[in-house]
N, C-alpha and C positions, 0 to 999 in steps of 0.2 A: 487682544492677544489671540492668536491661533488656535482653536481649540487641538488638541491631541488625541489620538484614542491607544486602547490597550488591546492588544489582542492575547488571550490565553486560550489552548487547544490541542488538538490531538486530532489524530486523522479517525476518531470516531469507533463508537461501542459496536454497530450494525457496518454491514457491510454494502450497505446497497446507494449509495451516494455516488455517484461520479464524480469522478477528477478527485475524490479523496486522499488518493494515493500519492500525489506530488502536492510535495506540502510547501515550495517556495511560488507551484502557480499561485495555490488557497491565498497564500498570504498576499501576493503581490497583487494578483485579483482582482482580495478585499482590499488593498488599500489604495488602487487606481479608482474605484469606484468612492470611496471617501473621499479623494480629492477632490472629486464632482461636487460637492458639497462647498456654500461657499464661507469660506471663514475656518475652512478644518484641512490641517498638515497631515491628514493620513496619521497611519501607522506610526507611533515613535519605540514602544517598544512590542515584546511578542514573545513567549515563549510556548513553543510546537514541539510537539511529541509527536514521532510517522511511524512506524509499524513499516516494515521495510519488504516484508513480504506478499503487501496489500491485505489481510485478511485485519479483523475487527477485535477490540479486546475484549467484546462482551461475554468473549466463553474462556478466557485468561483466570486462571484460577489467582486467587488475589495472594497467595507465595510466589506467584512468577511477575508482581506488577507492581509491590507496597514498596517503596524506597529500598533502596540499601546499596550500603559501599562494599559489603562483602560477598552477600551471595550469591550477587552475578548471573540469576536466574532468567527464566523467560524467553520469548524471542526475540530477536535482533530488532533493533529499532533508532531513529535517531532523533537527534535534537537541534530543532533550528531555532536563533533567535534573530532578534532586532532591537538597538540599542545597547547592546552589552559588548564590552570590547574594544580592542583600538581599531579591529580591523571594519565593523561595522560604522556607515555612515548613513546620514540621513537630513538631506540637504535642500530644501524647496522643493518637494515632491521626485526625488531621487531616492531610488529605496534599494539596499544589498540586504539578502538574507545570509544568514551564518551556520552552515553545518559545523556544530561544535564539536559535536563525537558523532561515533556510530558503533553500538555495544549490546548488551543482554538489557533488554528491558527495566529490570531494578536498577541495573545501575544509572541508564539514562533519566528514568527518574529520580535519582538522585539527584545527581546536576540538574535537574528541573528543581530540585524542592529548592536548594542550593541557592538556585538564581532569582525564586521564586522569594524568597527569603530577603535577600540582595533587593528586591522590585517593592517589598514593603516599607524598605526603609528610604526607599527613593518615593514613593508615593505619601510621605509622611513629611518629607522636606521639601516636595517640591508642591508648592500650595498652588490647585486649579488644576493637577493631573491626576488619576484622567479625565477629560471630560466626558468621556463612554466606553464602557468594556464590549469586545467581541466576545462570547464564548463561543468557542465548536466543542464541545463534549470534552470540556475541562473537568479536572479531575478537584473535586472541593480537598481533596487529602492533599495533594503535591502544592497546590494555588490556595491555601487555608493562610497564609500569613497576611499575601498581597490582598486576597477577598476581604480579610477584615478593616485594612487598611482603608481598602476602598467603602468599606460600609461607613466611616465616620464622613463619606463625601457625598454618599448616596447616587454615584453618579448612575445613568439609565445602563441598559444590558441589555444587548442584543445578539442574536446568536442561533445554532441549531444544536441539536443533542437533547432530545427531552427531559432524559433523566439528570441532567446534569444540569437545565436550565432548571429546573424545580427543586435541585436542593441548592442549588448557591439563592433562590429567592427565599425558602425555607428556612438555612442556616442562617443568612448576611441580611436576607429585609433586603435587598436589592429590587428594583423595578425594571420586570420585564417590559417591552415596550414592541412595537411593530408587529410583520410577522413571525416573530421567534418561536420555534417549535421545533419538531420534527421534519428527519431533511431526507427521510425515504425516495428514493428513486429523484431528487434532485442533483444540479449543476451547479458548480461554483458558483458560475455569473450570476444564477437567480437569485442565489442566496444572499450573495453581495448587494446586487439592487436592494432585494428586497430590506437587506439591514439600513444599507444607506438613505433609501426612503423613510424607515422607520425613524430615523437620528433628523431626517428634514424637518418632520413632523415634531418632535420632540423638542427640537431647538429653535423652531421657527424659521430655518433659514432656506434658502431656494438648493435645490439640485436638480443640475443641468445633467439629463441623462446621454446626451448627444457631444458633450466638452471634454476636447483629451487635452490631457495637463502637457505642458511643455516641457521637455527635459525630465521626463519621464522615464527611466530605462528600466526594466526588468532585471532583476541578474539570472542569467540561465544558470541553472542546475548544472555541475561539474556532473560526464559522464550520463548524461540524457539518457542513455540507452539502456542504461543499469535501473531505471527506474520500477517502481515495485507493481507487477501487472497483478493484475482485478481477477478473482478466480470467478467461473463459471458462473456459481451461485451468485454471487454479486452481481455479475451480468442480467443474468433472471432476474432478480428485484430488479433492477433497473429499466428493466421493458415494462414495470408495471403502469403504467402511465398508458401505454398503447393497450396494453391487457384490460384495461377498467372503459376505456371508450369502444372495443370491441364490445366489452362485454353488454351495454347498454345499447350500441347497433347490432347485433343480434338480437337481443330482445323486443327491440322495436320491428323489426324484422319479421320476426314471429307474432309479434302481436298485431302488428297494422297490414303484417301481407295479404291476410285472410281477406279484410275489410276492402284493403285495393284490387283484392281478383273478383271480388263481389260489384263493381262498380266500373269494369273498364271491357271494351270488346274487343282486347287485344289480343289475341290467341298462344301468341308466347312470351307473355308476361309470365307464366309460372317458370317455366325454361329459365328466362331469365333470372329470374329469383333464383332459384335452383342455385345456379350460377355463383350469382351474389355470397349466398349461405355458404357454399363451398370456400369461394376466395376469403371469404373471413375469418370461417370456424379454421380451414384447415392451413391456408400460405399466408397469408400475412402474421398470424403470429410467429412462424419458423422462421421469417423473411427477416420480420424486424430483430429477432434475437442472434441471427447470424450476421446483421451490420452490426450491431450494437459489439458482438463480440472481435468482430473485424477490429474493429476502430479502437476499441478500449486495448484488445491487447495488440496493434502495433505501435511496436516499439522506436521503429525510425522515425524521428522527427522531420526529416527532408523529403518521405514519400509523398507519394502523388494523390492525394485523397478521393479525389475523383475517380480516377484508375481503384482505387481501394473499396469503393460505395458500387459502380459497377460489378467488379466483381464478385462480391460479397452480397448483393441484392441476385445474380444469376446464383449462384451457390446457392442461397437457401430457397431461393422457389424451389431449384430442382431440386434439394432435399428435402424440403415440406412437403412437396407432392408425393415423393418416394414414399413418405411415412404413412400414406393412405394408400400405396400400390395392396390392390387384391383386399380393402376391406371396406367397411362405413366408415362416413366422418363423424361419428360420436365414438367409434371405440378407441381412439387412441389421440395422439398431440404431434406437432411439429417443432416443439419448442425446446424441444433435447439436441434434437437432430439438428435445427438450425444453431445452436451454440458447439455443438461440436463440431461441423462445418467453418463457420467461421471463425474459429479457434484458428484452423489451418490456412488460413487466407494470406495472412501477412508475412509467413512464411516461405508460403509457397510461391507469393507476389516475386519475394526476394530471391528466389533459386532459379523461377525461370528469368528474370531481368540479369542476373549473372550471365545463364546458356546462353541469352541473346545476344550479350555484351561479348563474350565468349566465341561467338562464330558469325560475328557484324552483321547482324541482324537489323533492317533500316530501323530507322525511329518510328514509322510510319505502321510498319509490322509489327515489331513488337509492341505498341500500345493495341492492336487487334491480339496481338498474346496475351497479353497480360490483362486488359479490360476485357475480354468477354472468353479467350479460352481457356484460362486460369480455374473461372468460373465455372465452366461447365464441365471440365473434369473435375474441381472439386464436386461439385451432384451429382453426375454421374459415376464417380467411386463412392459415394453415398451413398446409392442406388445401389452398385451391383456389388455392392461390399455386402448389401443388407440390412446395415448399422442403422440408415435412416429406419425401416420398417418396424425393427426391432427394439428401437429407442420409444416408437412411436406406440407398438402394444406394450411396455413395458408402464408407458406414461398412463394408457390404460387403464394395467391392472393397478397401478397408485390411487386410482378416482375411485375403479370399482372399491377397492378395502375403503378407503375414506367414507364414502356414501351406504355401507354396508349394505351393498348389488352381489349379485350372484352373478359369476366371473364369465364373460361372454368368451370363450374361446375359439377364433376360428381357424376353418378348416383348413391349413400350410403342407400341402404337397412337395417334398423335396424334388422339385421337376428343374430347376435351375439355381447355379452359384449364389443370387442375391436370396434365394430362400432358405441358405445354410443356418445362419445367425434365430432368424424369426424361426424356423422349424426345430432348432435347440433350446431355443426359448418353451415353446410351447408343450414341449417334448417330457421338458425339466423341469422348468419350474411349475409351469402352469397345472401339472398334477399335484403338487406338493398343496396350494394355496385351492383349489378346487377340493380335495382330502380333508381338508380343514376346514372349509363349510361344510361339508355333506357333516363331517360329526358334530357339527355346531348344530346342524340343522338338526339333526337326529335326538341332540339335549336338548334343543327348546321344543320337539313337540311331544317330549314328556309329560304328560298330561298335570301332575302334581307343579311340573317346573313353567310350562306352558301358561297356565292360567296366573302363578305367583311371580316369574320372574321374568317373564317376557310381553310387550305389550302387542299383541298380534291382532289386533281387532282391525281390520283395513289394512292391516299397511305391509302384510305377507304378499308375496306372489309369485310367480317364474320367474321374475326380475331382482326383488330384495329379499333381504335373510331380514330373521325380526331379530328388532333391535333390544337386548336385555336392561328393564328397568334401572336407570342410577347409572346408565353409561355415560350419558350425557351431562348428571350431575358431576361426574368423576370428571369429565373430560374441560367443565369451563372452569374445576378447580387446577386442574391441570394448567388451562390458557394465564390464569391469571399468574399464577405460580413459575409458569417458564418464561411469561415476560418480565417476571425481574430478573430473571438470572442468566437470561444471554438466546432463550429458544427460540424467542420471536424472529429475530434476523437467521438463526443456524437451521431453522427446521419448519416455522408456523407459515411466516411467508412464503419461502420457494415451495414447501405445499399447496398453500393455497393457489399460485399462481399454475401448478403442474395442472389443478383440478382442472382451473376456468382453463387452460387449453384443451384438457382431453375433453371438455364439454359443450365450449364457447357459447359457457353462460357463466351465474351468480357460481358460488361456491359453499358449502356445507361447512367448512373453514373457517370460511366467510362472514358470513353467517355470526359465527361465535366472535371473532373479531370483532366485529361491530357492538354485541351485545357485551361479551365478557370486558373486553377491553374499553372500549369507546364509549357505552353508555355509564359504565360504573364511573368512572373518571368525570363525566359530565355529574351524575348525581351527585360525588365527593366534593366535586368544585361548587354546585349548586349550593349545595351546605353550608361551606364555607364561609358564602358571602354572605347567605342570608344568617348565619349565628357564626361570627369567628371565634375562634378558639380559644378560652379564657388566656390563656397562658400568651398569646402574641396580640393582645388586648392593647396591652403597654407600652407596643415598639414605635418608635415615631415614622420609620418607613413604613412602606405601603407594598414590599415585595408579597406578602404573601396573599391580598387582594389583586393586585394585578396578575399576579402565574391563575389565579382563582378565573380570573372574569377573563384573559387570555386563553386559560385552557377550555372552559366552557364554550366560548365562542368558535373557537379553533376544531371542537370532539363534534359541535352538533353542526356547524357548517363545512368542517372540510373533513371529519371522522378522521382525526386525525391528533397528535399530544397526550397519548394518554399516559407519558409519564409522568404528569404533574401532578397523579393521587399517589406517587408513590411515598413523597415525604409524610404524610397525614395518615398515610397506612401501616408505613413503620410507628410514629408515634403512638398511635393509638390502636391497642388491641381487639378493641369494639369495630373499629372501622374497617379493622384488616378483615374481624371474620364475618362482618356483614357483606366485603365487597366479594369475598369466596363464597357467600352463599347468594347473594344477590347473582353471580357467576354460572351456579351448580344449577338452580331452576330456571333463569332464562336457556342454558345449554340443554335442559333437559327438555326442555317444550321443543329447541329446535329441531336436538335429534331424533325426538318423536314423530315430531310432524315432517319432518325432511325439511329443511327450509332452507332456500341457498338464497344469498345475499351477498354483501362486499362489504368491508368499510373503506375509508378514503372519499366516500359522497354525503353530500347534506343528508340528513336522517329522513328527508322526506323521498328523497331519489334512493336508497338505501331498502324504503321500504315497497317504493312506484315498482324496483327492477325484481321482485321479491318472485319467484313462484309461490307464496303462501304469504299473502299482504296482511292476514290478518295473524298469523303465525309470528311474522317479521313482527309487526306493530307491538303484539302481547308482549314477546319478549324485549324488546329494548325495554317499554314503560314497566316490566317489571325488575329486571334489571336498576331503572334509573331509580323507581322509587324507593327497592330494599337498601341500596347506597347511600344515597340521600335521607331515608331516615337513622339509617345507623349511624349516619356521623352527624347529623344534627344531634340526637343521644350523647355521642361521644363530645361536642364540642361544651355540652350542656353542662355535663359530669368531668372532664376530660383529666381531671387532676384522679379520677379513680382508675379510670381508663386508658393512662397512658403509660406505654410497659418500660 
């Protein structure tokens, strides 16, 4: 018999996934890629939840998301299935998706719980289904009937959505299995592969990555055009990928330049370098976030993609550069300016291919419009708008506050048009935020406040403000505390990523990412396995050792999963306040010591790209160890200590 799978989802808590937002591709995708597999029909049923506006539910206050037939709260969102219906078919790898409504969030969760309800009692009768669940950032409260259903079957789980993979192994005893984790800055097809390999392995059986099923059809999305476009931020996280291998060619840059100009009799080797550092720190990150923005928000399915990559690669050189006219490439970024750039690309692709059409313009000419001059007027209105410059000290003075630097202002002559923006800037704000260190400065070198609350031994100068005692504890209670509740994707990330471009290096951000989030998570997991919890002692699955030795392996090789300490931290109130103070002292060594780092790299590359190796080092091991003992404590006791 064929095996089956189940797909349960939603277009996801964080915002920085691509292709999230068309939820009939996700689905069809995933289940062209499971046909690859051999002995398995895809997809039989599915129940999908899309957010219709593109943006993420994790900042959804939960009266605009909990089920309901009456209060009709929230934002617009819809619901697609497979299997439910008469109009739904599914025939020898033939697959239609079902837009069933389209309404206020509560309600379509309703019809999800509804049908979710409906899929347990179909998962109770029909023995041998499913043979594996999808999740994408399924919700345990709407899919709570079908999860338990399936826990009497134990079938494997694969899927993305951190938080959402660690409480259905929490709740259900369910087994993670593959790469399942977190799907930051990935692509549908990765995440597909990657589940479908994960299920090959699982099952024993061959998939062919290179085999297209026959009679295979898609069903396109009614009204293609309507589809829900990816805001700016989303965009940003999505470039993080280009953002984290800059960040590590820079650094090798810096570090092994010195050693190659010592060694070679080439006389404009430094020129060149020179060079190099430029195009890295300052146009290719502009570059890549104004294709990325091109492409995610055009909406016409029949444009010319080439024509589109073209254009959209001239646009953001020439507004990357703009954002460094008349200063250095460490005071500011390109990465605002290249998304707001190609924001306007697909747009504008379609106004002049109109004029052209318009006043029979050869075909020959207009692709010279449209691929290369389309482009160059979008940078060039970038340029002499200002917007790029302005975008780019703006991004600046973001790194300066983060890194608590004393705010480098330069000198902007209203001598022409493109200096209007940048010279208002500087004019306005930058006295406001320069005002507010001088009297920062003024209270920490109060002699009685200086020596008790500020730690100024080294680490004052022209450059930094000192940093006051227990900011840094405050700040990794802070980290830990807004990644449950929605801050990581709405404010931690596109932070972090504005840093490493006004820097084109580690991040201060970063830094606490790694430690607050990623190492505590590895300690909680490490725990775990080595003393499980009296209380899941008893259960005959094995879900909550598998998310355990998944998310460990996942935090220390790819710094990545860290919401798989979240179920262990609600249970246990020992573990929650050891992983907030395990949090508060690694945060506090870093912002002492200044320590920029990333997460997203094995903890050895995390601490290689470190400017403070031994700063980095401290803090994670301290980090992992105050986690790790507290919930070894807690798992020992855990019937006193669970709230």
């Amino acid at each position: 018999m064929a095996r089956s799978v189940l797909l349960l989802g939603s277009s996801g808590g964080g915002t920085a996934t691509l292709g999230h937002t068309d939820a009939v591709d996700v689905i069809t995708t995933i289940h062209l890629e499971l046909l690859k597999l051999r002995g398995c029909s895809g997809i039989s049923r599915a129940i999908f939840v899309s957010l219709c506006d593109g943006s993420g539910f994790d900042c959804i206050h939960e009266d605009h998301w909990l089920p309901s037939k009456e209060s009709r709260r929230g934002p617009l969102a819809s619901l697609y299935t497979v299997g439910f219906g008469t109009s739904t078919q599914h025939t020898q790898g033939q697959l239609q998706v079902e837009n069933v409504c389209t309404g206020p969030l509560t309600y379509i969760n309703y019809l999800a719980k509804n049908l979710d309800d409906q899929l347990a009692q179909i998962i109770r009768d029909d023995d041998g289904f499913p043979s594996a669940i999808i999740s994408i950032s399924s919700s345990t409260v709407i899919h709570d009937s079908s999860l338990k259903a399936c826990s009497e079957l134990n079938p494997p789980v694969a899927g993305s959505g951190g938080t959402s993979l660690s409480n259905i192994a929490s709740a259900f005893d369910l087994r993670i299995i593959g790469n399942s984790g977190g799907s930051v800055a990935s692509t549908t097809i990765t995440k597909a592969k990657g589940w479908a390999q994960g299920l090959s392995n699982e099952w024993g059986v061959a998939y062919d990555d290179s085999y297209e099923p026959e009679g295979f059809a898609k069903s396109a999305p009614s009204q293609s055009n309507n589809q829900p476009i990816p805001s700016l931020k989303s965009i940003l996280e999505a470039a993080l990928p280009s953002f984290l291998v800059l960040c590590i060619a820079n650094f090798a840059l810096d570090s092994f330049g010195g050693v190659a100009k010592e060694h070679t009799s080439i006389d404009r080797f430094r020129g060149d370098e020179d060079i190099i550092r430029f195009v890295l720190r300052c146009i290719v990150p502009g570059t890549i976030c104004c294709i990325l923005a091109a492409t995610s928000r055009n909406t016409d399915t029949k444009s010319d993609q080439s024509t589109l990559i073209q254009t959209s690669t001239l646009a953001g050189i020439l507004s990357s550069a703009a954002a460094f006219h008349g200063m250095g490439d460490s005071m500011g970024g390109g990465a605002m300016a290249g998304l707001v750039a190609g924001s306007t690309v697909p747009k504008s692709l379609n106004y002049a291919s109109i004029l052209c059409r318009r006043y029979n313009v050869t075909a020959t000419m207009t692709n010279c419009i449209l691929g290369g001059g389309v482009g160059i007027v979008i940078g060039l209105g970038m340029h002499i708008s200002g917007l790029s410059f302005a975008l780019s000290l703006l991004t600046g003075m973001i790194r300066q506050t983060i890194r608590f630097e004393i705010l480098a202002v330069p000198d902007i002559e209203l001598s022409s048009i493109e200096k209007v923006l940048p010279y208002l800037l500087v004019k306005v704000v930058c006295p406001v935020i320069t005002l507010l260190q001088n009297v920062f400065e003024n209270v920490a070198s109060l002699g009685a406040l200086s020596s008790t609350l500020f730690d100024v031994q080294g680490h004052c100068s022209e450059t930094f403000l000192p940093i006051p005692i227990g900011l840094g504890f405050f700040s990794g209670c802070v980290f830990v505390y807004g990644s449950k509740v929605g801050w990581y994707h709405s404010a931690f990330l596109p932070l972090i990523l504005l840093e490493m471009d006004s820097s084109g290096e580690a991040s201060l951000l970063g830094a606490m990412d790694q430690c607050t989030l990623v190492m505590i998570c590895a300690g909680i997991c490490s725990a775990n396995l080595l003393s499980r919890p009296k209380k899941t002692q008893d259960r005959a699955g094995d879900g909550q050792s598998s998310l355990a030795r998944q998310a460990l392996k996942t935090n220390l090789c790819c710094g990545d999963f860290i919401e798989a300490a979240y179920p262990s931290m609600e249970k246990s109130k020992l573990i929650n306040v050891s992983a907030y103070i395990a949090a508060g002292i690694a945060s506090e060594i870093l912002v002492q010591r200044r320590v920029y780092s990333s997460a997203y790299f094995p903890l050895p590359l995390a601490i290689w790209i470190s400017n403070d190796r031994f700063g980095m080092a401290l803090s994670c091991g301290v980090a992992f160890i105050c986690s790790l003992c507290g919930t070894l404590l807690a798992n020992m006791f855990d019937g006193n200590s669970t709230s």
